[in-house]
C-alpha positions in Angstrom: 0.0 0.0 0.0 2.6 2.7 1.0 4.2 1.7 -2.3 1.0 2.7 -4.4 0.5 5.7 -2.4 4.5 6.9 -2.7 4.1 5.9 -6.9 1.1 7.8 -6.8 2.8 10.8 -5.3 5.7 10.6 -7.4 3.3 10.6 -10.6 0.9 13.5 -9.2 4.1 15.7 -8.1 5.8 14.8 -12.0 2.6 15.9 -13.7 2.5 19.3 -11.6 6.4 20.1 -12.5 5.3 19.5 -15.9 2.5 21.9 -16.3 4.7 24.5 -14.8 5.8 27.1 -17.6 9.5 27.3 -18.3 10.8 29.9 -16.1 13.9 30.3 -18.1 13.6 33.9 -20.0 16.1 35.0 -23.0 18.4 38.2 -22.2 19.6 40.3 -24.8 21.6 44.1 -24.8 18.7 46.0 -27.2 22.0 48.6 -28.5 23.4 45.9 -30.0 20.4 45.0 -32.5 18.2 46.9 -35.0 14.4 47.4 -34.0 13.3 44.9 -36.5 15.4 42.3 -34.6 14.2 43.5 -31.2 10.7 43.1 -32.4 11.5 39.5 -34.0 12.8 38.1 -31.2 10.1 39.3 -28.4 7.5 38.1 -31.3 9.4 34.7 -31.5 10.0 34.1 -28.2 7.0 35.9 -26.6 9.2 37.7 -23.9 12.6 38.4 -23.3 14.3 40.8 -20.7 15.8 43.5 -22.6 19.1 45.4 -21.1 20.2 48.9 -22.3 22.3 52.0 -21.0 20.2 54.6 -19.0 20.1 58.1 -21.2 19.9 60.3 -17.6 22.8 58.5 -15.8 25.9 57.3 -17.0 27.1 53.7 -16.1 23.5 52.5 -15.3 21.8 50.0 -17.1 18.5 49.6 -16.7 16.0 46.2 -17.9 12.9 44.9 -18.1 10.6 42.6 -19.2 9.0 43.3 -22.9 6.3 41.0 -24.1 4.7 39.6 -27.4 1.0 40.4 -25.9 -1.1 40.4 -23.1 -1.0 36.5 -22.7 2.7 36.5 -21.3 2.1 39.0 -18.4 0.3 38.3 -15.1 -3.8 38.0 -14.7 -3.7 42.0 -12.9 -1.4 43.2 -15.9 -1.7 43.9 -19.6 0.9 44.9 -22.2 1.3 48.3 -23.1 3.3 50.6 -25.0 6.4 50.8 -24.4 10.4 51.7 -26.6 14.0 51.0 -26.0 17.4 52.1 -27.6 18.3 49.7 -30.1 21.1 50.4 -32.7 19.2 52.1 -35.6 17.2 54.1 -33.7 16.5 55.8 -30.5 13.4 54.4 -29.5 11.7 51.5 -30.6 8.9 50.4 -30.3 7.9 47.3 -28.2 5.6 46.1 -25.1 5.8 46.0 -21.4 3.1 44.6 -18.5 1.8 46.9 -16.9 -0.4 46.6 -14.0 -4.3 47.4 -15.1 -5.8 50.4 -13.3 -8.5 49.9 -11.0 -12.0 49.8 -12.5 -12.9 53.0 -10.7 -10.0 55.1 -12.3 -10.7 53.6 -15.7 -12.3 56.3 -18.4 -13.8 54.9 -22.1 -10.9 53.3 -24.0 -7.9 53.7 -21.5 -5.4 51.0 -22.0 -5.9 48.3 -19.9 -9.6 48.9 -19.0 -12.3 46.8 -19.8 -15.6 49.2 -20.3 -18.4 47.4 -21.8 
């Protein structure tokens, strides 16, 4: 019996690992590629963490997290507009979760707001 029940764990525990997502994320430096490739990639990859020299402060670098669509950020979040540097141009542009405003801020087609 406590061989059933520990098999039985085992295969409960595998199948939950399983239907985890990957957690691993591709990082790139967004100076060192054109927009169109910055664009490809988060489209081909669905999100990526993208690195990139702060314009205010010298020596920083600042990241984040840029996303295909709404489907690869958290239930409470929704991708918006966002740019980074990339090598051909200044600002390009791409998406970033944000968190969705409360439904009492919200005014008729504000990103992130669901007014029916």
């Amino acid at each position: 019996m406590k061989k059933i029940l520990a098999g039985l764990a085992f295969t409960v525990c595998a199948a939950l690992l399983a239907a985890e997502p990957a957690l691993a994320i591709s990082r790139y430096n967004s100076t060192g590629m054109s927009c169109a490739a910055v664009q490809r990639t988060i489209a081909r990859e669905g999100a990526v963490i993208l690195r990139y020299p702060s314009r205010n402060r010298a020596r920083l670098t600042l990241y984040d997290r840029y996303v295909a669509d709404s489907r690869f950020c958290d239930g409470h979040e929704f991708a918006d507009r966002a740019a980074v540097p990339t090598a051909d141009t200044p600002s390009c542009p791409v998406r970033a979760c944000k968190r969705r405003p409360d439904p009492e801020d919200c005014f008729p087609l504000q990103p992130g707001c669901f007014r029916f």
